[in-house]
C-alpha positions as CSV (number, residue, x, y, z in Angstrom):
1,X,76.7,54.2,190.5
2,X,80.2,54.7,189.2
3,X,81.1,51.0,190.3
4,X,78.0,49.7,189.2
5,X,79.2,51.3,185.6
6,X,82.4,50.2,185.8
7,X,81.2,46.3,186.3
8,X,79.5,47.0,183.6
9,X,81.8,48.1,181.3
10,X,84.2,45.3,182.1
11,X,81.1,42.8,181.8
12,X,80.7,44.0,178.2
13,X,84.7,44.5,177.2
14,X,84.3,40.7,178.1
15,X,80.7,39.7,176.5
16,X,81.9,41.4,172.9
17,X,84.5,39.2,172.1
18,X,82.7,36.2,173.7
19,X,79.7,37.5,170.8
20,X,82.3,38.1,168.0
21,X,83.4,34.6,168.4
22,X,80.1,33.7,168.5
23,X,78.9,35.2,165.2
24,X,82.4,33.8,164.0
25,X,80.9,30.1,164.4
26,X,77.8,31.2,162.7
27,X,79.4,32.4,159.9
28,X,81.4,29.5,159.8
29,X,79.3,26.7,159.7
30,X,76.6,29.2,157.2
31,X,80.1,28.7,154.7
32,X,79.8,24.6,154.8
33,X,76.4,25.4,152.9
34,X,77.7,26.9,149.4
35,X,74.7,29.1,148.5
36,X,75.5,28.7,144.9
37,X,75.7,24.8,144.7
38,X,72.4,24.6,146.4
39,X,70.4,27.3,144.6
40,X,71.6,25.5,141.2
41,X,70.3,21.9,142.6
42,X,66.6,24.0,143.6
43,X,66.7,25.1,139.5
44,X,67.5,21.7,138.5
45,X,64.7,20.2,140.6
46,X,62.1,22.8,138.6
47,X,63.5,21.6,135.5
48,X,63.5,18.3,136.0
49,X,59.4,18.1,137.8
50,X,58.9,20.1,134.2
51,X,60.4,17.4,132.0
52,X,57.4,15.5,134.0
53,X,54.7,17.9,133.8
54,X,54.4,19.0,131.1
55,X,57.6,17.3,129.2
56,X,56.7,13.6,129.5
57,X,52.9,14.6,129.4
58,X,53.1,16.6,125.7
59,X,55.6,14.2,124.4
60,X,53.7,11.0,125.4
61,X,50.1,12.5,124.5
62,X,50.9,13.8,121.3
63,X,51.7,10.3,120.2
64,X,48.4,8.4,121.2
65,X,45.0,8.5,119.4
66,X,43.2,11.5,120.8
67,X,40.8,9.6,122.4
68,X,43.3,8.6,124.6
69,X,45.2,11.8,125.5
70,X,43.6,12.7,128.8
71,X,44.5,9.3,130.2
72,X,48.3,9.6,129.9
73,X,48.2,13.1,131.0
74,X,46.3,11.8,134.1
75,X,48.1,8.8,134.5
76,X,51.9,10.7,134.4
77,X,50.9,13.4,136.8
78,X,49.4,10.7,139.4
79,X,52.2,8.4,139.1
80,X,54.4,11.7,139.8
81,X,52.2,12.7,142.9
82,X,52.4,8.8,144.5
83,X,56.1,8.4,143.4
84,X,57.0,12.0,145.5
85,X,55.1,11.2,148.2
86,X,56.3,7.5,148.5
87,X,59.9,9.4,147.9
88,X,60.0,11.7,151.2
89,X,58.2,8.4,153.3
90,X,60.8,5.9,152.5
91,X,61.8,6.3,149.3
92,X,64.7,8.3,149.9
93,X,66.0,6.2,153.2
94,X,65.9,3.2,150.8
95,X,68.2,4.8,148.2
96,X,70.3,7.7,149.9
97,X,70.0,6.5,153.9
98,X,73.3,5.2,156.1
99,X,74.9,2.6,154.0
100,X,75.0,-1.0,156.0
101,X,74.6,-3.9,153.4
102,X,74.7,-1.8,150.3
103,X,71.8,-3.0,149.1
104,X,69.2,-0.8,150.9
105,X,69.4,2.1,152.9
106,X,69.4,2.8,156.9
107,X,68.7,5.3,159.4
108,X,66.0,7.3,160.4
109,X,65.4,9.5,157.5
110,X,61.5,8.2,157.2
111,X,59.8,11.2,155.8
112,X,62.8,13.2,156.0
113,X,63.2,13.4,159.8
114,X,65.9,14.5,161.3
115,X,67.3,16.5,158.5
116,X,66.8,19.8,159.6
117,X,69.7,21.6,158.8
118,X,72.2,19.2,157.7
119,X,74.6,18.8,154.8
120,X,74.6,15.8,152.6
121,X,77.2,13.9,153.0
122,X,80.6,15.5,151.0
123,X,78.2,18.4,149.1
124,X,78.0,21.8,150.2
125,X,74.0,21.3,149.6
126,X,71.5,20.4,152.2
127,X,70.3,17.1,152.7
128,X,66.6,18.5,152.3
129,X,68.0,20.5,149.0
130,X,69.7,17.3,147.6
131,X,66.3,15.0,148.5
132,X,64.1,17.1,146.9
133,X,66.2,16.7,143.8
134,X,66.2,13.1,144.1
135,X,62.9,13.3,144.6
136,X,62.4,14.3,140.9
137,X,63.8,11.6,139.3
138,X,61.6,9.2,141.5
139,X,58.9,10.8,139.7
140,X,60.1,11.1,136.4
141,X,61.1,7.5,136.2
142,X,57.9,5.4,136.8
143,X,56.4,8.0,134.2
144,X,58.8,7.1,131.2
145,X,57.3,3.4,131.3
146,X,53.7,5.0,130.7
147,X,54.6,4.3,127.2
148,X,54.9,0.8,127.2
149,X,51.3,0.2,128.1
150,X,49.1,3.7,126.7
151,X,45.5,3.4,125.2
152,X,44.7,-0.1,127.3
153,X,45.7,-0.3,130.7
154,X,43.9,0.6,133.7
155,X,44.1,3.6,135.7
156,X,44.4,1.8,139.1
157,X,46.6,-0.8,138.3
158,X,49.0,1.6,136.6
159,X,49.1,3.9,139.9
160,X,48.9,0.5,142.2
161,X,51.8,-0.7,140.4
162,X,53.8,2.2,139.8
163,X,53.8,2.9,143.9
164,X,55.4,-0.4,144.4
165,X,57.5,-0.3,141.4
166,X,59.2,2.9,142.7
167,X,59.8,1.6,146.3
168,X,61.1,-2.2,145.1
169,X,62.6,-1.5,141.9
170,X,63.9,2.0,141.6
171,X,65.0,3.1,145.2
172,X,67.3,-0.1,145.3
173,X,68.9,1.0,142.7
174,X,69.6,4.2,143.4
175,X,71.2,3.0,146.1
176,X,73.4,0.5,144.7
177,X,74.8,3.4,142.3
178,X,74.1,6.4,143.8
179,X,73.4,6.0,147.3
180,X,77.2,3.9,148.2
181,X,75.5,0.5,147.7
182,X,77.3,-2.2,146.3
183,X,78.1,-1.8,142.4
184,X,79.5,1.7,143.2
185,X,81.8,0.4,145.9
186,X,82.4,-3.4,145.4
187,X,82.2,-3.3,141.2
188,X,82.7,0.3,140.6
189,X,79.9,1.0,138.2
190,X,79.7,4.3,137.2
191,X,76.4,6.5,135.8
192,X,76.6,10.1,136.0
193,X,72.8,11.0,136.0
194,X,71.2,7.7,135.2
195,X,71.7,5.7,132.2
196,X,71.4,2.7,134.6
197,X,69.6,4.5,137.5
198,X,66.8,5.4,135.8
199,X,66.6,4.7,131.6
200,X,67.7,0.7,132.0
201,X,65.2,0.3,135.3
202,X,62.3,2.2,133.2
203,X,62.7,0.4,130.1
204,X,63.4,-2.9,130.9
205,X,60.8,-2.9,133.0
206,X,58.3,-1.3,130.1
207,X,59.1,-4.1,128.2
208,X,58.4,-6.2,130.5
209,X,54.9,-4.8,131.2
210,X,54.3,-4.3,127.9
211,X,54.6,-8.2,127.2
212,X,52.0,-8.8,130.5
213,X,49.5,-6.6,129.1
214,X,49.0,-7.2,125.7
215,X,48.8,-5.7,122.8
216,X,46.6,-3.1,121.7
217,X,43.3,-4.1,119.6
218,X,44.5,-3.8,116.2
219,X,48.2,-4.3,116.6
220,X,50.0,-4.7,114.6
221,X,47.5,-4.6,111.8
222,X,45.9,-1.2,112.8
223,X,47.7,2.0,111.6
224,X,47.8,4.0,115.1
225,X,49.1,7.4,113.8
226,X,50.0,9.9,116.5
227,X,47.1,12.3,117.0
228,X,49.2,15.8,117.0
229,X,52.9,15.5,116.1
230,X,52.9,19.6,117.4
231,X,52.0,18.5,121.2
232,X,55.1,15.7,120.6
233,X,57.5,18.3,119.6
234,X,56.3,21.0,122.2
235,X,57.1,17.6,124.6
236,X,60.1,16.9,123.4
237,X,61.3,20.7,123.7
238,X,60.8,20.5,127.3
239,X,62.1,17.3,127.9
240,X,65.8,18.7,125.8
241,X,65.4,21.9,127.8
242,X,65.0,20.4,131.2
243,X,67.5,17.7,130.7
244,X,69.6,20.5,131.4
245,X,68.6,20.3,134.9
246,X,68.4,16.4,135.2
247,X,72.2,15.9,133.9
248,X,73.6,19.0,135.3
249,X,72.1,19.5,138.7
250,X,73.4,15.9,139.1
251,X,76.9,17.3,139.4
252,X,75.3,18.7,142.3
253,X,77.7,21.7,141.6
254,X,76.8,25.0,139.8
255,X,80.6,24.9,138.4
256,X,82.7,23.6,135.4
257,X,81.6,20.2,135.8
258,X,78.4,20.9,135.6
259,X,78.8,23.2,132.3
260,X,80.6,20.3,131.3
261,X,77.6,17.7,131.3
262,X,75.0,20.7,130.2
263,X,77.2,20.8,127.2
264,X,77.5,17.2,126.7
265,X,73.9,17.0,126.8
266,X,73.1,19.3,124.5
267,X,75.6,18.4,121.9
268,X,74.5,14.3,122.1
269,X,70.7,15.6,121.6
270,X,71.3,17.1,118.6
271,X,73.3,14.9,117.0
272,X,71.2,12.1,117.8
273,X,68.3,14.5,116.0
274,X,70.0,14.6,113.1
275,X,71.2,11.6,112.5
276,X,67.5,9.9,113.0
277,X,66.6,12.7,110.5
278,X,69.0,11.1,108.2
279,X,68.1,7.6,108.4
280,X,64.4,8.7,107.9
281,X,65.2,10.5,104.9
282,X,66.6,7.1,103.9
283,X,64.1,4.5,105.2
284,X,60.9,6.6,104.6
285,X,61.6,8.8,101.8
286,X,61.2,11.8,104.5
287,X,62.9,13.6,107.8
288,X,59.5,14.0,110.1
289,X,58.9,15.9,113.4
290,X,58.2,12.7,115.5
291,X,61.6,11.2,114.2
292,X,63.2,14.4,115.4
293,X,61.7,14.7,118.8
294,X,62.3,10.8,119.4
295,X,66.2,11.0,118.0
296,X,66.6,14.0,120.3
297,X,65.2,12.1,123.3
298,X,67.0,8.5,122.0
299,X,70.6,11.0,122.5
300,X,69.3,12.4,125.7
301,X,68.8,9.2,127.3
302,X,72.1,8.1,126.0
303,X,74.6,10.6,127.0
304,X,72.9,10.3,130.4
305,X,75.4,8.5,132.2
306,X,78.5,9.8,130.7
307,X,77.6,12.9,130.7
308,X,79.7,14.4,133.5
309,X,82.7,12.5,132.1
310,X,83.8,12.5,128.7
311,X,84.8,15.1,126.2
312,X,82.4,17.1,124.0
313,X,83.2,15.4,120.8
314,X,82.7,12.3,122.0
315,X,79.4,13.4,122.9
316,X,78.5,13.9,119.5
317,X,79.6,10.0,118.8
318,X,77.9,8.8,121.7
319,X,74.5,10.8,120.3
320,X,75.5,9.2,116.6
321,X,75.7,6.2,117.8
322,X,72.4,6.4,119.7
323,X,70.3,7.2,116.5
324,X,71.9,4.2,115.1
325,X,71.4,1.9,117.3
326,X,67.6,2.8,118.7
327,X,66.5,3.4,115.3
328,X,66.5,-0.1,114.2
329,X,65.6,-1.7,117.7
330,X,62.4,-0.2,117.6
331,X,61.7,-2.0,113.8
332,X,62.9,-5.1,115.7
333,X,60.7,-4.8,119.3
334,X,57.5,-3.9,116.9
335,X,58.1,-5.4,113.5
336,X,59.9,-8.6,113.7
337,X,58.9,-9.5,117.9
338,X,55.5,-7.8,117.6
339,X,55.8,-6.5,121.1
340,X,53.3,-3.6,121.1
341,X,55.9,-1.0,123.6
342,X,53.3,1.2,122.6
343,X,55.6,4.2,122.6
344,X,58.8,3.0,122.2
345,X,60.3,3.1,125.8
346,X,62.8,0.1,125.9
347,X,64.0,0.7,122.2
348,X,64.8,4.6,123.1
349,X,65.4,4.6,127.0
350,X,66.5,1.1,127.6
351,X,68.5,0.8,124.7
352,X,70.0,4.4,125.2
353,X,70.7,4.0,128.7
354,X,72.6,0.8,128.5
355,X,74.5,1.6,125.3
356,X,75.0,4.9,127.0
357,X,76.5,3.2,130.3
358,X,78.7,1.0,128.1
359,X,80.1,3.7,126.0
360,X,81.2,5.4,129.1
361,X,84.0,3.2,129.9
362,X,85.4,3.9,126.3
363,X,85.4,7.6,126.6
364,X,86.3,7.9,129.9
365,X,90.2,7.7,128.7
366,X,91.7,10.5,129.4
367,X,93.7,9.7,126.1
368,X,89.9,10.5,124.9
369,X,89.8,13.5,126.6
370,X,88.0,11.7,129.3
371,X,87.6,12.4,133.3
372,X,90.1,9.3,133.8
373,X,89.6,5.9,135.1
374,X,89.4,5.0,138.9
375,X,93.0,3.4,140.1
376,X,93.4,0.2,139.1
377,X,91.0,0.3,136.5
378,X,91.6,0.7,132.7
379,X,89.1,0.7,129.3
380,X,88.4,-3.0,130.0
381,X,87.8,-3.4,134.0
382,X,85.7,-0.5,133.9
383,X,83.8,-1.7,130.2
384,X,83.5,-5.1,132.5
385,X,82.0,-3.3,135.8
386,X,79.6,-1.1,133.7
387,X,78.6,-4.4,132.1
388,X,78.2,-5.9,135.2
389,X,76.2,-3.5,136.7
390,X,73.5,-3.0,133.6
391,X,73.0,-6.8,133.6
392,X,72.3,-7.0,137.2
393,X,69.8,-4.0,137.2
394,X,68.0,-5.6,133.8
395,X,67.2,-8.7,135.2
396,X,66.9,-7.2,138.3
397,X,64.3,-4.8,137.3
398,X,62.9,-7.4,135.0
399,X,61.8,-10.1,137.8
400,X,60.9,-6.9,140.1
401,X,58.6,-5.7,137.6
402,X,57.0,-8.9,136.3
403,X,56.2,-9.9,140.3
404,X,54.7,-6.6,141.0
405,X,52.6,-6.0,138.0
406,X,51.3,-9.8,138.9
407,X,50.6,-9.5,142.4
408,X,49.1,-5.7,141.3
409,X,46.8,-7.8,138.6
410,X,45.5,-9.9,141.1
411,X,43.2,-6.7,142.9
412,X,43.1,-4.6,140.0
413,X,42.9,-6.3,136.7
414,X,45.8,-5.1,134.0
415,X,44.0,-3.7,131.1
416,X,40.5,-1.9,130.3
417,X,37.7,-4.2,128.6
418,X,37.4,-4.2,124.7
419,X,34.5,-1.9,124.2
420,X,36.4,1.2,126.8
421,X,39.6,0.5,124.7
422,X,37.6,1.5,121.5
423,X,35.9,3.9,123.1
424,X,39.2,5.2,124.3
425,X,40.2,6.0,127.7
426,X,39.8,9.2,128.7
427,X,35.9,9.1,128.0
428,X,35.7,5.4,129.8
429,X,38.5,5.7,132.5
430,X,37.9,9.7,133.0
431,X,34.6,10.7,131.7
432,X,36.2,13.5,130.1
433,X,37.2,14.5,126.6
434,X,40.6,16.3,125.7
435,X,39.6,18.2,122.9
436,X,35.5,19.4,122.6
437,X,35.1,20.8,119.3
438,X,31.0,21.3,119.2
């Protein structure tokens, strides 16, 4: 007995080390994960699904007839349920898989296999953390062009082409920016949290739509007043609130950088609110809620993609300049063109987005207070590649968009018939009423 305890006494003086080490390892590769960085991205996915639902829903359904409120709410949160399932199928290999060509993703990330457990890429977050995240603005994106085409357009070809949109149009793009594709590496375009990712894809290609549609029966003739300004600025609340999410989770950091862009965000919103405010007062005779909640969402979109990288004042330009320009571009797109963008998507998130991308090159001098240029570059190589890389995603989005909504048309025709559009569409497309007042 007294050997037999001996042996084991060694076995053990040998087997605790052996475990400490062990635990040691654990603990180790448990510190690559940084539990901060990856709770922060979880918080920024909530935000951003609620600048979707309810956000986008409110802010979008408040400025329809309310005969037609039921069918955007309907219509954002099925384009949000395809979009995130298309996402976690291929949607994400396409923008964020192994880098080859730099125009599409590779790998074997199809519905997220294999990713148990890992890191992505330089980030102390989890791949799974970081997809979901991404996963958000696949949803979000497709739902911003909802705008372009409310009150007319039929429930299955929006969903029908809104699947196809996300996988041809957006994923691509992601990748070329975001995912190491070829205007990050070869051109060096730069967008923090989307300003070309997701505001230039969504509103070209609502402008787009918008034209292949048609116009609503009435336009531009028919006054189409928004049916409860109160639901916009609920909308609109949401949106500014969860923006803190979209632009700061895309740090992908719960530090100073990310502080940095949730400032930045905030400041450019509110300037851009006040400003519009301003010019109303001037144009109209009178500051009104919709102008508000569409300024604050015109500065949003705008600071977007500089967000991360420029000082705070120069936020509040960028959000000046924003009201400025996207102001007058939506008299233009409805007044003078008589394009019936219904709600205003290409003159807010377009324009934004791409003035937003473009501005970034001029603030991003550190004489400006900037993050600094990439080596080699200065105000005008980088103004050039930002340049670069909006044009190619316009047209490219552009022909994407027209094709699909097309080929879309030719199983499920574009728009509703006359007498369901004056019957409005939550009664003819949904058999259901929004508001029931007998």
């Amino acid at each position: 007995m007294r050997v037999l305890a001996k042996t084991m006494l060694a076995f053990c003086s040998l087997a605790v080390p052996t475990i400490a080490f062990a635990q040691d390892a654990v603990a180790d590769a448990g510190d690559a994960l940084n539990s901060g960085d990856n709770a922060w991205l979880l918080v920024s996915s909530a935000l951003v699904l609620m600048m979707c639902m309810p956000g986008l829903t409110l802010f979008y359904g408040g400025l329809v007839r309310a005969k037609n409120f039921l069918s955007v709410a309907v219509q954002i949160g099925a384009i949000a349920a395809v979009a995130s399932l298309l996402w976690m199928v291929a949607g994400y290999r396409i923008g964020f898989g192994d880098v080859g060509s730099g125009y599409f993703g590779g790998g074997d990330m199809w519905f997220l296999s294999g990713s148990e457990g890992l890191l992505r890429g330089d980030y102390a977050v989890s791949e799974r953390t970081f997809a979901l995240f991404q996963m958000t603005f696949a949803a979000i994106t497709p739902a911003l062009m909802v705008g372009a085409w409310v009150d007319r357009a039929r429930f299955g070809w929006v969903i029908g082409f809104c699947a196809l949109w996300g996988l041809v149009v957006y994923a691509p793009v992601a990748h070329w920016i975001w995912g190491g594709g070829w205007l990050a590496t070869r051109m060096n375009t730069m967008d923090f949290a989307g300003g070309i990712v997701v505001h230039t894809t969504a509103g070209v290609s609502a402008l787009v739509t918008a034209l292949l549609v048609g116009k609503r029966l009435g336009f531009p003739r028919q006054l189409m007043l928004p049916h409860s300004p109160a639901l916009t600025m609920v909308g609109a609340a949401l949106l500014w609130v969860g923006w803190f999410g979209f632009n700061g989770g895309s740090a992908v950091t719960a530090d100073d950088s990310a502080a940095s862009a949730i400032i930045n965000t905030h400041l450019g919103a509110c300037t851009a609110a006040l400003v519009w405010l301003l010019v109303e007062k001037f144009k109209v005779g009178k500051p009104t809620s919709v102008g508000f909640a569409t300024g604050a969402i015109a500065g949003l979109a705008t600071i977007t993609p500089a967000a991360g990288y420029v000082a705070p004042w120069a936020a509040v330009v960028i959000g000046a300049l924003a009201a400025l320009a996207c102001f007058p571009m939506i008299q233009f797109i409805k007044g003078k063109l008589e394009i019936d963008d219904s709600l205003d998507v290409f003159a807010v998130h377009g324009v934004g987005g791409m003035l937003g991308s473009l501005l970034l090159a001029v603030f991003l001098s550190p004489s400006l207070g900037g993050a600094g240029y990439t080596e080699g570059y200065t105000m005008i190589s980088q103004l050039a590649a930002q340049a670069v890389g909006v044009g190619v995603v316009a047209i490219w989005s552009a022909i994407a968009s027209a094709l699909i909504a097309v080929l879309v048309s030719l199983a499920i025709p574009m728009r509703v018939g006359e007498d369901d559009e004056r019957e409005g569409l939550d009664l003819a497309c949904h058999g259901e009423r929004a508001w029931e007042f007998e």
